[in-house]
MDTraj code that builds the backbone (N, CA, C; nanometers):
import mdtraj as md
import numpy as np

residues = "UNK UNK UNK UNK UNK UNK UNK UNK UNK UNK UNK UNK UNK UNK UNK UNK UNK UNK UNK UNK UNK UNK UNK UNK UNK UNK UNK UNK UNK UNK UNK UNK UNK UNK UNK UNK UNK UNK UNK UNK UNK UNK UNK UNK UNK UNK UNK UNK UNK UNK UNK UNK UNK UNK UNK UNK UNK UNK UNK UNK UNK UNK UNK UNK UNK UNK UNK UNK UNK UNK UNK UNK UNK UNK UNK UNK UNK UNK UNK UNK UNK UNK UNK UNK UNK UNK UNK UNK UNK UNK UNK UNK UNK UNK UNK UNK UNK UNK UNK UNK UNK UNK UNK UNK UNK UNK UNK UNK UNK UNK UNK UNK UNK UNK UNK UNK UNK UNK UNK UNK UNK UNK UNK UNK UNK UNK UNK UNK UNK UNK UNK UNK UNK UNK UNK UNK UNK UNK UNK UNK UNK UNK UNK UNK UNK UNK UNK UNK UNK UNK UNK UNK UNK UNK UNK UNK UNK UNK UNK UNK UNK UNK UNK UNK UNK UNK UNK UNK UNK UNK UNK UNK UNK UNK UNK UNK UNK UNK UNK UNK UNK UNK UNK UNK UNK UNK UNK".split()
xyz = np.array([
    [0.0859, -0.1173, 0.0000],
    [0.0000, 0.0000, 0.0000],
    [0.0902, 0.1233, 0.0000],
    [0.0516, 0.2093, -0.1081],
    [0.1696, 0.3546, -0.1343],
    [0.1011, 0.4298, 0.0233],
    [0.2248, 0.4951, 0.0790],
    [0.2201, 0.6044, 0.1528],
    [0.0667, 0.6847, 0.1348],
    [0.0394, 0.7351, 0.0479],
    [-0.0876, 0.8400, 0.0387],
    [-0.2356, 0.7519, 0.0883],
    [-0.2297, 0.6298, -0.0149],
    [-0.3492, 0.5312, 0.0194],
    [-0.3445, 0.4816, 0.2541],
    [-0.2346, 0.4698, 0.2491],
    [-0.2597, 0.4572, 0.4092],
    [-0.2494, 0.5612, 0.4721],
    [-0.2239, 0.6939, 0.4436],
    [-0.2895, 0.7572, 0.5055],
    [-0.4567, 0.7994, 0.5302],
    [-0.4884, 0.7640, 0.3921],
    [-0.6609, 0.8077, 0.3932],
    [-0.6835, 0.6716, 0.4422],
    [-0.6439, 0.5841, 0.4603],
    [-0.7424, 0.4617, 0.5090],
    [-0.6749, 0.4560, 0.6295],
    [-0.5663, 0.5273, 0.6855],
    [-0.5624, 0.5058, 0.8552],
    [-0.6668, 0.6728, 0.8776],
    [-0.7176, 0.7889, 0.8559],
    [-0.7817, 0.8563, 0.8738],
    [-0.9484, 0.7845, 0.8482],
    [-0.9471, 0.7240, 0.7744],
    [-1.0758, 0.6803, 0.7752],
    [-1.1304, 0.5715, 0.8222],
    [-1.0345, 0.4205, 0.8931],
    [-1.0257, 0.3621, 1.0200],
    [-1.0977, 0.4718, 1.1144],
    [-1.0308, 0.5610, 1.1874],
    [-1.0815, 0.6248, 1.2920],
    [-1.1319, 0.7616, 1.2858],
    [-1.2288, 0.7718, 1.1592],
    [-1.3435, 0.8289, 1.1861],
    [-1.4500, 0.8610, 1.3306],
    [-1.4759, 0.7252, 1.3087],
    [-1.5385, 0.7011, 1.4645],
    [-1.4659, 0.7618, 1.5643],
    [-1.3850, 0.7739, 1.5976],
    [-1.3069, 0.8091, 1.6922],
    [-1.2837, 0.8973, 1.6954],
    [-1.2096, 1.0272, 1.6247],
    [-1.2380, 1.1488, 1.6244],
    [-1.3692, 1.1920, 1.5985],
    [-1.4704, 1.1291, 1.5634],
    [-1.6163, 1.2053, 1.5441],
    [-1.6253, 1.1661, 1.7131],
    [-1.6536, 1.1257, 1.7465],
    [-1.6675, 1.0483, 1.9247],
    [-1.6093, 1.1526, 1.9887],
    [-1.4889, 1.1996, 1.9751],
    [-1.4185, 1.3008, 2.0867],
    [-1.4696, 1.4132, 2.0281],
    [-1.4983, 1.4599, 1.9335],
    [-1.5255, 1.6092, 1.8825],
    [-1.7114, 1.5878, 1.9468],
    [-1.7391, 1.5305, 1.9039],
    [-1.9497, 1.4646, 1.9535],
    [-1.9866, 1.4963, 2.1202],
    [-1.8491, 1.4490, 2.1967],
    [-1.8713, 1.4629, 2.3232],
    [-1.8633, 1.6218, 2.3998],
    [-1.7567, 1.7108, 2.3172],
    [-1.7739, 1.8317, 2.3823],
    [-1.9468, 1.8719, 2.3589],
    [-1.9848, 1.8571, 2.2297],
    [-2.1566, 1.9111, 2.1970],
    [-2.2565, 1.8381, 2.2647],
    [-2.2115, 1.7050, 2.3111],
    [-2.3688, 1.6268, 2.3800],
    [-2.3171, 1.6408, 2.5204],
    [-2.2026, 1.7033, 2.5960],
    [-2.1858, 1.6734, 2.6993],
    [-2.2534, 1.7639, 2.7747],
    [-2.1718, 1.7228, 2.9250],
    [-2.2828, 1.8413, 2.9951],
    [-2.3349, 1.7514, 3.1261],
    [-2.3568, 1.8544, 3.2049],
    [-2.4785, 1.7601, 3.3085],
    [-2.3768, 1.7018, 3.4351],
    [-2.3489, 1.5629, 3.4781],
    [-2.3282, 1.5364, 3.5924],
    [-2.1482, 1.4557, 3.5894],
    [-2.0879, 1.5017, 3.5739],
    [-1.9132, 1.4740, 3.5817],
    [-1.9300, 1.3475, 3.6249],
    [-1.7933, 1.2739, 3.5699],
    [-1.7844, 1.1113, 3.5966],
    [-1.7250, 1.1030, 3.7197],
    [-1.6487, 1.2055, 3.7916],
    [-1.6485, 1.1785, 3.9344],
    [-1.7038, 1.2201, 4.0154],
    [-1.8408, 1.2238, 3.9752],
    [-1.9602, 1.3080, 4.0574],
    [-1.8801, 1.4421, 4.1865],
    [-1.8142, 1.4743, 4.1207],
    [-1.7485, 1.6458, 4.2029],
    [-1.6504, 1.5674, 4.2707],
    [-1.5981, 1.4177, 4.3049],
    [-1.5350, 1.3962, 4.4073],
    [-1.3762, 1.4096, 4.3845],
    [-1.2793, 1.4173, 4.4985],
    [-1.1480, 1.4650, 4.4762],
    [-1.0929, 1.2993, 4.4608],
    [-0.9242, 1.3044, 4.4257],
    [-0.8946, 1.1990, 4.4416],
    [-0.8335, 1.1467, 4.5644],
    [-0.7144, 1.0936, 4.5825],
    [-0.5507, 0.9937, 4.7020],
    [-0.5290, 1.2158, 4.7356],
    [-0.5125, 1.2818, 4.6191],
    [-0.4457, 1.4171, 4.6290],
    [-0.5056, 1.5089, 4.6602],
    [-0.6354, 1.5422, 4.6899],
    [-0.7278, 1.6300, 4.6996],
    [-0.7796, 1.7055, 4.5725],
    [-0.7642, 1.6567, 4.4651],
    [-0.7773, 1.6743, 4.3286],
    [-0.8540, 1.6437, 4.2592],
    [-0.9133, 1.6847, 4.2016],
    [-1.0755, 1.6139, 4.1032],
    [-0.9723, 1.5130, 4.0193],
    [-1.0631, 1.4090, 4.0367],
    [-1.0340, 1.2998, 3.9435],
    [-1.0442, 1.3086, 3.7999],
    [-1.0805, 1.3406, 3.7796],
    [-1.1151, 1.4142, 3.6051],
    [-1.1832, 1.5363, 3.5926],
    [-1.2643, 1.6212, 3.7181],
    [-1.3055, 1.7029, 3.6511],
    [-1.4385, 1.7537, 3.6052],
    [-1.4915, 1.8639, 3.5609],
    [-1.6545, 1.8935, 3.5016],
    [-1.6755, 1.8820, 3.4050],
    [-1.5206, 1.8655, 3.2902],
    [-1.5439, 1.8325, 3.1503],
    [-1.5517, 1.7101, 3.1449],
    [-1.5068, 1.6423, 3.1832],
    [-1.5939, 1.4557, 3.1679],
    [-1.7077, 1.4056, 3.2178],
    [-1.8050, 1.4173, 3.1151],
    [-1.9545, 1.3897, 3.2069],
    [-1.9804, 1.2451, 3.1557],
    [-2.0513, 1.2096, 3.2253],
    [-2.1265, 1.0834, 3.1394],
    [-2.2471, 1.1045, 3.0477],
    [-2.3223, 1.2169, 3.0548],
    [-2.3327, 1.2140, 2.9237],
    [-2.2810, 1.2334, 2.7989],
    [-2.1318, 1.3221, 2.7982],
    [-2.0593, 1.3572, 2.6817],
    [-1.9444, 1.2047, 2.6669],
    [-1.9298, 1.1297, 2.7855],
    [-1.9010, 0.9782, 2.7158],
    [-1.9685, 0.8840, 2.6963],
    [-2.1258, 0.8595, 2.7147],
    [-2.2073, 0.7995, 2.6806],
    [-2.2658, 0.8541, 2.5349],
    [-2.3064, 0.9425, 2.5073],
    [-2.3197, 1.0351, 2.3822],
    [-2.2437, 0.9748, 2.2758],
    [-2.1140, 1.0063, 2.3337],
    [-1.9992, 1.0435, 2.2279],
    [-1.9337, 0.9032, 2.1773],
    [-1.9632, 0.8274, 2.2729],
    [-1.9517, 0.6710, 2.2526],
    [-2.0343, 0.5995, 2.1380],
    [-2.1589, 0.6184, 2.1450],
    [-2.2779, 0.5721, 2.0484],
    [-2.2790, 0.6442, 1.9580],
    [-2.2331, 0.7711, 1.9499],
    [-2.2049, 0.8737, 1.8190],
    [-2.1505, 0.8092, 1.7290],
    [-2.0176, 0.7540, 1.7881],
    [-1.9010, 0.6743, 1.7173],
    [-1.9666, 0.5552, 1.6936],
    [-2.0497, 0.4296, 1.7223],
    [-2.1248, 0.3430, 1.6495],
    [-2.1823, 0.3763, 1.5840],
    [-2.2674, 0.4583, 1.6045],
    [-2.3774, 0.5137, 1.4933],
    [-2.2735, 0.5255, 1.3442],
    [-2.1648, 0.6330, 1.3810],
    [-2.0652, 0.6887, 1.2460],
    [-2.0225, 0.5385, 1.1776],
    [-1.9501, 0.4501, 1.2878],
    [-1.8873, 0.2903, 1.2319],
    [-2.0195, 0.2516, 1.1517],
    [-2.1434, 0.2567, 1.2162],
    [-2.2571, 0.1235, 1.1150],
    [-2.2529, 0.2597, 0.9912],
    [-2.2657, 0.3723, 1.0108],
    [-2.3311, 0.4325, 0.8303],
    [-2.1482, 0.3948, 0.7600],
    [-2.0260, 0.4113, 0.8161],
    [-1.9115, 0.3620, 0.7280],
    [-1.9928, 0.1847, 0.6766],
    [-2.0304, 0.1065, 0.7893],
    [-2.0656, -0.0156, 0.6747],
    [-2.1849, -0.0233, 0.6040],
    [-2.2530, 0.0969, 0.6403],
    [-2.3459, 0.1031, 0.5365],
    [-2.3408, 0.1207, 0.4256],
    [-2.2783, 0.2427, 0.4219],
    [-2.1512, 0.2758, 0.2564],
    [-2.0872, 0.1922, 0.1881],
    [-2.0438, 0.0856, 0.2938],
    [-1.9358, -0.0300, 0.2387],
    [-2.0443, -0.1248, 0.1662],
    [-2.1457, -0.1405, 0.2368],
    [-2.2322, -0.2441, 0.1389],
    [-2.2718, -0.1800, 0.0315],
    [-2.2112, -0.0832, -0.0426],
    [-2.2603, 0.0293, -0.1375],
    [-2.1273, 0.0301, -0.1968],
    [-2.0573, -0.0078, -0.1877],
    [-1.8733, -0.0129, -0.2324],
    [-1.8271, 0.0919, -0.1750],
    [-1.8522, 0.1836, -0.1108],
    [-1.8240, 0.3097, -0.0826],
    [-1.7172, 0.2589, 0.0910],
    [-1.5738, 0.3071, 0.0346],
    [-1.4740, 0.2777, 0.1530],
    [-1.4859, 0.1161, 0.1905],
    [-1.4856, 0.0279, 0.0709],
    [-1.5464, -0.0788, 0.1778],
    [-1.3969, -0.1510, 0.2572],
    [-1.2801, -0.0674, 0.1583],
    [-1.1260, -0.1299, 0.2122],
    [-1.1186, -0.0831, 0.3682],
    [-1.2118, -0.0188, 0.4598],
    [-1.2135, 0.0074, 0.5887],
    [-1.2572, -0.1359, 0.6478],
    [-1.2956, -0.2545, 0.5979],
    [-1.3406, -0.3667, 0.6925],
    [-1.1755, -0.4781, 0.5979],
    [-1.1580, -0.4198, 0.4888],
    [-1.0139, -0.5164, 0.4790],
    [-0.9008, -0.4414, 0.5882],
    [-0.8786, -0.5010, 0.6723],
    [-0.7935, -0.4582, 0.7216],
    [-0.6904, -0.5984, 0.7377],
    [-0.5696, -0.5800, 0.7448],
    [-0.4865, -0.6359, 0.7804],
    [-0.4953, -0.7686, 0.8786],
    [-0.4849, -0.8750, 0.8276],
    [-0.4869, -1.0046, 0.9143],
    [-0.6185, -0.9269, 1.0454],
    [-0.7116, -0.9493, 0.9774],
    [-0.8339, -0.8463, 1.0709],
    [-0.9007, -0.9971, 1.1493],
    [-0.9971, -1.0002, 1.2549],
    [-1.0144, -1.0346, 1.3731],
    [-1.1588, -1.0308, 1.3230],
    [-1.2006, -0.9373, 1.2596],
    [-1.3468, -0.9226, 1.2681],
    [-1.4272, -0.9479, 1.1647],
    [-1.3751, -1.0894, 1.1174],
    [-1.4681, -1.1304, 1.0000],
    [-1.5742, -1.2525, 1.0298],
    [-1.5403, -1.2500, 1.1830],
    [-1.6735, -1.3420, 1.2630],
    [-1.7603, -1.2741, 1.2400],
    [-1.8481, -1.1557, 1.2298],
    [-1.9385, -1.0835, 1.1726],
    [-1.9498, -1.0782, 1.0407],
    [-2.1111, -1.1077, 1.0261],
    [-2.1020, -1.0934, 0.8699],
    [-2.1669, -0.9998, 0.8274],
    [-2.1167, -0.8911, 0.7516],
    [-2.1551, -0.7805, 0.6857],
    [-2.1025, -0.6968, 0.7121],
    [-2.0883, -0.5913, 0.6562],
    [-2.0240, -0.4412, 0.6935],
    [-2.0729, -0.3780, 0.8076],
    [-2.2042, -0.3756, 0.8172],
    [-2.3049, -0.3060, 0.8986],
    [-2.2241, -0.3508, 1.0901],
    [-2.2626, -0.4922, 1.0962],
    [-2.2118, -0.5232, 1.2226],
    [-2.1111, -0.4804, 1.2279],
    [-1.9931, -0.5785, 1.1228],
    [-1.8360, -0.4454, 1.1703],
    [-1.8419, -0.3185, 1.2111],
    [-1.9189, -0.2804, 1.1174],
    [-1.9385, -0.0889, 1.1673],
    [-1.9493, -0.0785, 1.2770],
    [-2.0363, -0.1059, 1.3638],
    [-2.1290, -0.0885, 1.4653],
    [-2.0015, -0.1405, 1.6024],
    [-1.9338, -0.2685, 1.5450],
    [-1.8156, -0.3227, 1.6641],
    [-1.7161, -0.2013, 1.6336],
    [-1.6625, -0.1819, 1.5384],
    [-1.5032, -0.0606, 1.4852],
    [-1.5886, 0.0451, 1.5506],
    [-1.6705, 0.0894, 1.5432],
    [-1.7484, 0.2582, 1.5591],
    [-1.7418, 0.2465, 1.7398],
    [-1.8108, 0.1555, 1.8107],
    [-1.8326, 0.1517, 1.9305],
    [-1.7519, 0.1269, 1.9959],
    [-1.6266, 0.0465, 1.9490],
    [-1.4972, 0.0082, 2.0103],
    [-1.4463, 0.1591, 2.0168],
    [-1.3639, 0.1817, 1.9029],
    [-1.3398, 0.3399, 1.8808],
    [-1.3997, 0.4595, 1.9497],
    [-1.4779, 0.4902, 1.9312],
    [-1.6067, 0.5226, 1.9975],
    [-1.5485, 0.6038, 2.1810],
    [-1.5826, 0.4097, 2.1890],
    [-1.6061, 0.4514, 2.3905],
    [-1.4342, 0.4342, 2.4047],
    [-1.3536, 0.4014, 2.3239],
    [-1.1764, 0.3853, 2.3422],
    [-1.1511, 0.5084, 2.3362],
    [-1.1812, 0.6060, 2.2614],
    [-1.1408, 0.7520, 2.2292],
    [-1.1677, 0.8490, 2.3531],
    [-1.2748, 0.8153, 2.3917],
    [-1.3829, 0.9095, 2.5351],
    [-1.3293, 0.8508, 2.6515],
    [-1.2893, 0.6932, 2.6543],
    [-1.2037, 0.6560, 2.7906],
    [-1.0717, 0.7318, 2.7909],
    [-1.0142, 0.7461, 2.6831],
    [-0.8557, 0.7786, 2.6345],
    [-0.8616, 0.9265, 2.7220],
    [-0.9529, 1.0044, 2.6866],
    [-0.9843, 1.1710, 2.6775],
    [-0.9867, 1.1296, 2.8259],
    [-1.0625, 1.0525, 2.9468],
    [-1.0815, 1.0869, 3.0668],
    [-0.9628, 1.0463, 3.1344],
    [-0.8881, 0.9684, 3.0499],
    [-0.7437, 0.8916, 3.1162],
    [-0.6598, 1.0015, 3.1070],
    [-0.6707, 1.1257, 2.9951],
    [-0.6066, 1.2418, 2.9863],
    [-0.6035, 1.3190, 3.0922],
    [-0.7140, 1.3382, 3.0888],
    [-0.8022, 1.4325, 3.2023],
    [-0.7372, 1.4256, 3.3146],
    [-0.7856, 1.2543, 3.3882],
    [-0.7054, 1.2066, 3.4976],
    [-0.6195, 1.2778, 3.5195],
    [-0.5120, 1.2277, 3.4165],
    [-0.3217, 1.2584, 3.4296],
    [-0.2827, 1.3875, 3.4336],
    [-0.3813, 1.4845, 3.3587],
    [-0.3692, 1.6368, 3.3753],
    [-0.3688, 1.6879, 3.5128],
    [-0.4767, 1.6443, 3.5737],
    [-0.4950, 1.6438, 3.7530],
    [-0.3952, 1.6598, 3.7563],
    [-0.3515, 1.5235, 3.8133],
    [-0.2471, 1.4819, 3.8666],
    [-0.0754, 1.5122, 3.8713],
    [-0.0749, 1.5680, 3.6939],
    [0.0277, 1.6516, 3.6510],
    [0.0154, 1.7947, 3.7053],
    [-0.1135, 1.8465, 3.7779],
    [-0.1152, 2.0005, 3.8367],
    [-0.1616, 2.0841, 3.7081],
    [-0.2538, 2.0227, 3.5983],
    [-0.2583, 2.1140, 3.4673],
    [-0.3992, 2.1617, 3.5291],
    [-0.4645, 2.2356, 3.4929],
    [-0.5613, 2.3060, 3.5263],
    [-0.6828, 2.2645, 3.3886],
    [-0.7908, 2.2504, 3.4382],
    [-0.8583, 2.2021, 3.3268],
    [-0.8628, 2.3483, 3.1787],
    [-0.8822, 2.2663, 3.1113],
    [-0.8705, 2.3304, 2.9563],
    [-0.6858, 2.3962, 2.9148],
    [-0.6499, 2.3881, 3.0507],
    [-0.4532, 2.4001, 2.9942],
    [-0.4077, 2.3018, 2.9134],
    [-0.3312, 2.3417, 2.7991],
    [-0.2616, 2.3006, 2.7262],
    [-0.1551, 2.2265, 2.8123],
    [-0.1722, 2.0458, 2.7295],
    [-0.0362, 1.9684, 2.7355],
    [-0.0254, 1.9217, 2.6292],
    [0.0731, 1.9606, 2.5197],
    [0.0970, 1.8943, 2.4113],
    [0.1222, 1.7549, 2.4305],
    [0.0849, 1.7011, 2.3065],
    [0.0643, 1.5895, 2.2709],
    [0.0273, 1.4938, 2.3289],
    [-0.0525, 1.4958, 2.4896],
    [-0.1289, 1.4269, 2.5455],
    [-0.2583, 1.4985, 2.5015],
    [-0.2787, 1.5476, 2.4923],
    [-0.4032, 1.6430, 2.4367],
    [-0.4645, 1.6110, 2.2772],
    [-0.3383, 1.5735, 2.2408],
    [-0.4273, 1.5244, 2.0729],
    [-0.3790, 1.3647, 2.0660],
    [-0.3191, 1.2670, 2.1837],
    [-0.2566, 1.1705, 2.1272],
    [-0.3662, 1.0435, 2.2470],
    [-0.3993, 1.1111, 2.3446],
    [-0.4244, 1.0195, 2.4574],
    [-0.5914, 0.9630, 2.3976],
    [-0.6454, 1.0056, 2.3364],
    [-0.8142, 0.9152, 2.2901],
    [-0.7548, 0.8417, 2.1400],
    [-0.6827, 0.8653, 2.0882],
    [-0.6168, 0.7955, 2.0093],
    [-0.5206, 0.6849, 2.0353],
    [-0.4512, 0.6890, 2.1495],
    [-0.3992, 0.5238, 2.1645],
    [-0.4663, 0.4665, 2.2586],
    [-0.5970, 0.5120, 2.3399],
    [-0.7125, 0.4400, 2.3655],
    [-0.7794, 0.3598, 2.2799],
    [-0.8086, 0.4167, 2.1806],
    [-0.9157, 0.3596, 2.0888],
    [-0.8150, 0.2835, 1.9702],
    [-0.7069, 0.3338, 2.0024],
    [-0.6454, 0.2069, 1.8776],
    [-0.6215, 0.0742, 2.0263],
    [-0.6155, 0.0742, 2.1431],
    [-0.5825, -0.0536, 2.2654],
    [-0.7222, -0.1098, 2.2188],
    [-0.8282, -0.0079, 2.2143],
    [-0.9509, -0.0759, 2.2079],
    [-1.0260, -0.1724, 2.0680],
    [-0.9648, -0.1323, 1.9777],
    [-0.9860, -0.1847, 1.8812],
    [-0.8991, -0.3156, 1.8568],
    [-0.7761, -0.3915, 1.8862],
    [-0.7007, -0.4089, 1.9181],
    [-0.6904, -0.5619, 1.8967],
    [-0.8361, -0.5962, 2.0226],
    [-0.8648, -0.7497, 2.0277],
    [-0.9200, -0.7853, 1.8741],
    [-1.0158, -0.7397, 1.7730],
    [-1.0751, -0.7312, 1.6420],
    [-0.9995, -0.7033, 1.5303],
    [-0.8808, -0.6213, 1.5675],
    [-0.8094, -0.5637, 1.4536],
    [-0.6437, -0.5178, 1.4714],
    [-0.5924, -0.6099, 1.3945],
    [-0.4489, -0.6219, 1.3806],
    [-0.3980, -0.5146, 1.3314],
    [-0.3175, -0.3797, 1.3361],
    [-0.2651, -0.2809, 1.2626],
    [-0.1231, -0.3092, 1.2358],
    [-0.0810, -0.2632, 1.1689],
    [0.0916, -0.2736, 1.1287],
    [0.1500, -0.1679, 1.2116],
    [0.2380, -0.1762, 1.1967],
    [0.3502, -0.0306, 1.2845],
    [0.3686, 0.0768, 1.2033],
    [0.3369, 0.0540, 1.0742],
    [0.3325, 0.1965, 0.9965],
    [0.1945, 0.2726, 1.0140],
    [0.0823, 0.1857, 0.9895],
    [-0.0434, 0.2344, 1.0279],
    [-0.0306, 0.3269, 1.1668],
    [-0.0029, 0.2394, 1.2426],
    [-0.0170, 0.3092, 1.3889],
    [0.0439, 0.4637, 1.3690],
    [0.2037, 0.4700, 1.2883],
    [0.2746, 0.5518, 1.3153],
    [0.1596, 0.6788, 1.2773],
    [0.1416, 0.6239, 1.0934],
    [0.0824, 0.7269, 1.0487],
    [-0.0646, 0.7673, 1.1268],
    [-0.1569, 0.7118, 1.1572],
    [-0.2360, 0.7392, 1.2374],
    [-0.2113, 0.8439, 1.3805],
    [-0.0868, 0.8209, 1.4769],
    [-0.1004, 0.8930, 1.5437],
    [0.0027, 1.0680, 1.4955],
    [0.0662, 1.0342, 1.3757],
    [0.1190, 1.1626, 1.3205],
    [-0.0233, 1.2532, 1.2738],
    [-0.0718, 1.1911, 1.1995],
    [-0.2182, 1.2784, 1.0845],
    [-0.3094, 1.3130, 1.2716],
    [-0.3078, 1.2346, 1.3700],
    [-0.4188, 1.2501, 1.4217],
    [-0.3919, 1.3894, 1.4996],
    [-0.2585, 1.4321, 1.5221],
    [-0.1980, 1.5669, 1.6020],
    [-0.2302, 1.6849, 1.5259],
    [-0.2262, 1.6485, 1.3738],
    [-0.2674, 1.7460, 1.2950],
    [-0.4235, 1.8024, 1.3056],
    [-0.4838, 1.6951, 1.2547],
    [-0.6222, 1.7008, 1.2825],
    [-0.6930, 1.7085, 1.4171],
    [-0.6224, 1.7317, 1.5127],
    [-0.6908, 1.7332, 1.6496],
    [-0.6638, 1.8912, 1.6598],
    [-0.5434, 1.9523, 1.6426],
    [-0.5575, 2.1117, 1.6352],
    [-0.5975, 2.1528, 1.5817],
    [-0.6231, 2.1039, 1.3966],
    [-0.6973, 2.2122, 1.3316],
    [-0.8723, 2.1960, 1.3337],
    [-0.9063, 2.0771, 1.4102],
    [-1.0163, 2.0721, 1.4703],
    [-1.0649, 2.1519, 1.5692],
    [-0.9878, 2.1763, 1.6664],
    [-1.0192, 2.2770, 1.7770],
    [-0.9688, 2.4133, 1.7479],
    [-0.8745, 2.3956, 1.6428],
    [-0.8694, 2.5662, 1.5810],
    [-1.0550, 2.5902, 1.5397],
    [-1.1087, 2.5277, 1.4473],
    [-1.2430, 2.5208, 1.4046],
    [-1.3690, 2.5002, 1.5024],
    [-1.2956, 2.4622, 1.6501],
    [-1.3812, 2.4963, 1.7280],
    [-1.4186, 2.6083, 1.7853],
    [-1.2262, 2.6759, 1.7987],
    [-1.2430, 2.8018, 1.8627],
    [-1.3091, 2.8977, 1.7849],
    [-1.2612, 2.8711, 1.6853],
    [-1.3206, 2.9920, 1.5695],
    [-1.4833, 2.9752, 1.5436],
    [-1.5809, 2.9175, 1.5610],
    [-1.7414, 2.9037, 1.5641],
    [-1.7603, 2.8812, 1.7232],
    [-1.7081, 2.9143, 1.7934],
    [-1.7103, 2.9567, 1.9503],
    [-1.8059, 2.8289, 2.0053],
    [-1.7095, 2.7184, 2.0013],
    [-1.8189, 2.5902, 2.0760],
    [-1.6833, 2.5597, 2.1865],
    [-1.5721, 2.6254, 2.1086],
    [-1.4592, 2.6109, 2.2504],
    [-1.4026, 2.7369, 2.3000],
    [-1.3348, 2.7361, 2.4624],
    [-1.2819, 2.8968, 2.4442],
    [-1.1545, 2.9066, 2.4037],
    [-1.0867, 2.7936, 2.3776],
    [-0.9245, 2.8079, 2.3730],
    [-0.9176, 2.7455, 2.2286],
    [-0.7891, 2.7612, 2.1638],
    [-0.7538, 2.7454, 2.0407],
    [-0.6820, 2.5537, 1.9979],
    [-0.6800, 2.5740, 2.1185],
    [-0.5635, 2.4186, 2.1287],
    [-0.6583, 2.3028, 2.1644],
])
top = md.Topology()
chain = top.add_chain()
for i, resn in enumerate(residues, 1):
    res = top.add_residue(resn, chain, resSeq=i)
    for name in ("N", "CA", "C"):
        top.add_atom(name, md.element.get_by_symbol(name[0]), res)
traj = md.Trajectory(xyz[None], top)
């Protein structure tokens, strides 16, 4: 596979997954996953930006996105997103189910990744919405590639290129957030 072709098919693998983390700032909201409590440090455990509804949301967002990718695929449209590499998930038959396992795996791997961030930000003394490079665009991304994991075999170039394109696209995503004011910071 030339360089250019794996990049659009490691960006379009984890669709789900960046739609899932971008889904959860808009459906979130409401009651934090450590219901206000501190942690061992006197420290919020994650925080007011991790709710369970913006990882419950943002989780099923990302299935929903995986089943319409195999919906497309039963349409020829991307269907090289279910060939994957010595793949795991051809116990399912049809695109649709794959979708629905890749989307939901991805999905709730990306939104665990983001609260495992969160966590470590605590704990690192970052203040919520402070900038930490490259835990900030890298940590729901090697969640959701652990999570996908048991189903789907990746190569070491995939991975690479996946988490290079995903640093890109995670800033100029939240550049596009800041700029239509759904975020307050740029990063």
């Amino acid at each position: 596979m030339d360089l250019l072709n794996l990049i659009i098919y490691s960006i379009y693998l984890m669709i789900p997954a960046y739609l899932a983390n971008g889904s959860a700032l808009v459906l979130g909201g409401g009651t934090p996953m450590d219901f206000g409590h501190n942690a061992w440090d006197n420290r919020r455990i994650t925080g007011d930006g991790v709710t369970w509804r913006g990882v419950i949301g943002g989780g099923l967002f990302g299935m929903i996105i995986g089943g319409l990718l195999g919906l497309l695929a039963n349409y020829g449209i991307g269907e090289y997103y279910f060939i994957i590499e010595s793949s795991h998930i051809t116990f399912l038959s049809g695109f649709i189910p794959q979708g629905l396992l890749l989307g939901l795996l991805l999905g709730f791997g990306a939104l665990i990744g983001d609260s495992i961030g969160s966590f470590l930000k605590r704990r690192l003394n970052f203040e919520r919405g402070q900038a930490v490079p490259l835990l900030d665009q890298l940590d729901f991304v090697v969640v959701a590639l652990i999570f996908i994991s048991p189903v789907v075999e990746l190569n070491l170039s995939m991975i690479i290129i996946i988490l290079i394109v995903s640093v890109f696209l995670h800033l100029g995503a939240n550049i596009f957030a800041y700029l239509i004011h759904i975020k307050d910071v740029w990063y």
